[in-house]
C-alpha positions in Angstrom: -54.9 -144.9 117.2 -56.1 -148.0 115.6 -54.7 -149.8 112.5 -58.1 -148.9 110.6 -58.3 -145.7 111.9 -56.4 -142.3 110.1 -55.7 -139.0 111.0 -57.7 -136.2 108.7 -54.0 -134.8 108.6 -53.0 -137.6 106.3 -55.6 -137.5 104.1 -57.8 -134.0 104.3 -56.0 -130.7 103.6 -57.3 -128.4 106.6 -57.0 -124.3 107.4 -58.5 -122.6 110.1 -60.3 -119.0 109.1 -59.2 -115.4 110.6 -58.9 -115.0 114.1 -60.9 -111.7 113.8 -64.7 -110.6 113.6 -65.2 -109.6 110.0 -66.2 -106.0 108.7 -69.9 -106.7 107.7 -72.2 -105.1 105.8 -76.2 -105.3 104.1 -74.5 -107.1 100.7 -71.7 -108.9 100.0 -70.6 -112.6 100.3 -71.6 -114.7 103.1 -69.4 -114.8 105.8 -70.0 -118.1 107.6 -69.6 -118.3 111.6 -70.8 -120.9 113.8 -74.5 -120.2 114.1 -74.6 -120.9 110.1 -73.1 -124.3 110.7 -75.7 -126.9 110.7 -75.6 -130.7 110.8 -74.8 -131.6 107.1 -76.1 -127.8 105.4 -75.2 -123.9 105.8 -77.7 -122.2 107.4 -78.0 -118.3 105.3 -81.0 -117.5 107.3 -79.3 -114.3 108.6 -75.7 -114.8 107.8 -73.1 -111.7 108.1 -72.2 -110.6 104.7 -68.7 -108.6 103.3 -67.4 -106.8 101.2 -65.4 -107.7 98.1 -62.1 -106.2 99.5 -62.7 -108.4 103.4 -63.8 -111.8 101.2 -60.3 -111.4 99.6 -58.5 -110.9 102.6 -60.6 -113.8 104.5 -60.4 -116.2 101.5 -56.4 -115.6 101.0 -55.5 -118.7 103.1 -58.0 -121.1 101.1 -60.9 -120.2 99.1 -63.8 -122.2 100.2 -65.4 -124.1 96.8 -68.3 -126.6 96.1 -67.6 -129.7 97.8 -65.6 -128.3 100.5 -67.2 -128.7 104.4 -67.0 -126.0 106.8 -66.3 -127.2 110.3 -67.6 -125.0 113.9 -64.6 -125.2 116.0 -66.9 -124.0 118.7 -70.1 -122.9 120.0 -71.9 -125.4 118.8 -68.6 -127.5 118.5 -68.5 -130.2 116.0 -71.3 -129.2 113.4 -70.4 -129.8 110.0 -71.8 -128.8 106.4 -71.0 -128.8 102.2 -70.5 -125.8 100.7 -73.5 -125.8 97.9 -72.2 -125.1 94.2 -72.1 -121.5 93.1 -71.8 -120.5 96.8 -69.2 -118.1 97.2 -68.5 -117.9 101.0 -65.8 -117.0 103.4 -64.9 -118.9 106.5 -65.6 -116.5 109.8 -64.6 -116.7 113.7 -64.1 -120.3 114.6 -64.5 -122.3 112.0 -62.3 -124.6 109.9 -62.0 -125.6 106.3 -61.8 -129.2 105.5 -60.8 -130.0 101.5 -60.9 -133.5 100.3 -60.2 -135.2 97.3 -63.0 -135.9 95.4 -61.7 -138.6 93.3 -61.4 -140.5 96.3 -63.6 -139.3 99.2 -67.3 -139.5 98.9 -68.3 -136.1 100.7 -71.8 -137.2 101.9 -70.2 -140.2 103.8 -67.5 -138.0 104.9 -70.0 -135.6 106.5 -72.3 -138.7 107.6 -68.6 -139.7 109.4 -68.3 -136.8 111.0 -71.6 -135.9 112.2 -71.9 -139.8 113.8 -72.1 -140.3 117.5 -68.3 -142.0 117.0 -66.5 -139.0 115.4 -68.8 -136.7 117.6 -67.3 -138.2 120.8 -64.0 -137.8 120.0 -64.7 -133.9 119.3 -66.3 -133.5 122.7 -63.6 -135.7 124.5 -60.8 -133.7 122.4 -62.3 -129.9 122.7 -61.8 -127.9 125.9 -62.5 -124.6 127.3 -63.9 -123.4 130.9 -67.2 -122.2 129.9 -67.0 -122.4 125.8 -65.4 -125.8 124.9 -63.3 -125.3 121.3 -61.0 -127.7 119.5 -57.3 -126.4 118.5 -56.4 -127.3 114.6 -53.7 -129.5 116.4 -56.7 -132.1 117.7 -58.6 -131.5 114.2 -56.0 -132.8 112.3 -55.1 -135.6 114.6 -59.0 -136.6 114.5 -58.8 -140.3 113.6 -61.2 -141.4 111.4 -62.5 -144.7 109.7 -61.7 -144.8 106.2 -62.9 -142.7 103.5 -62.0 -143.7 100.5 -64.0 -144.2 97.5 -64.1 -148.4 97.0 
C-alpha cells in the first residue's frame, strides 16, 4: 500500500448488516438492499419496509444516522450513498455501513472517493464470486484510500 494511501480500517468505523432476508411488510422503516444503493443517493422507489420489532433487531449492530454511507457489497458491487437526515433506515442483505468522523472527513468527497474509477477498481479487482462477484468486510476494511481528511 502506498505511503499516501490508508486503510478505511484506520480511519472509518465499518459493520456489515444481517446475513438474513428481512421480515417485510406494507409500512415500516426502509430496509435498504442493494437495488436501493445508487451512485452517491438511496433509491426508496420500491424499498422493503419492517417492522418496528425487525428495525431493532437489524439496527442492534449500528444504527444507520444522517451522514452515514451505506455500501452494496454485491450485486451491483461497489455502489455507494448518504443516508439523508431524518431517514430512519436499516441496513439489508449485503450491504455495509461505513461511519466517519465528521469533524474530519468531508462526506461528499468521501463518496466522490469512492464512487471514482480509482477506488472502483480496487473493488472490482478485490471482490470475487463465480457468477455474483461480492467483497468480504476483510477487503473493505483493507480498501486503501487517498486521504480524507478535512484540510
Amino acid at each position: 500500500m502506498s505511503s499516501d494511501l490508508v486503510a478505511i480500517e484506520n480511519r472509518l468505523w465499518a459493520a456489515a448488516c444481517e446475513h438474513k432476508t428481512a421480515p417485510v411488510q406494507a409500512q415500516g422503516h426502509a430496509c435498504i438492499r442493494t437495488p436501493n444503493i445508487g451512485r452517491g443517493r438511496l433509491i426508496l422507489d420500491g424499498v422493503n419496509r419492517v417492522s418496528d420489532e425487525t428495525y431493532r433487531e437489524w439496527a442492534q449492530r449500528k444504527e444507520p444516522t444522517a451522514g452515514d454511507l451505506i455500501l452494496a457489497r454485491e450485486a451491483p458491487i461497489g455502489n455507494v450513498a448518504i443516508v439523508s437526515n431524518g431517514l430512519k433506515v436499516c441496513l439489508g442483505q449485503r450491504t455495509v455501513l461505513i461511519r466517519a468522523d465528521r469533524a474530519k472527513v468531508l462526506l461528499e468527497y468521501l463518496v466522490y472517493l469512492m464512487l471514482g474509477d480509482q477506488i472502483q477498481g480496487r473493488i472490482q479487482s478485490q471482490s470475487n464470486g463465480a457468477t455474483v462477484h461480492h467483497l468480504n468486510m476483510k477487503d473493505i476494511r483493507g480498501l486503501a484510500l487517498p486521504p480524507t481528511e478535512r484540510r
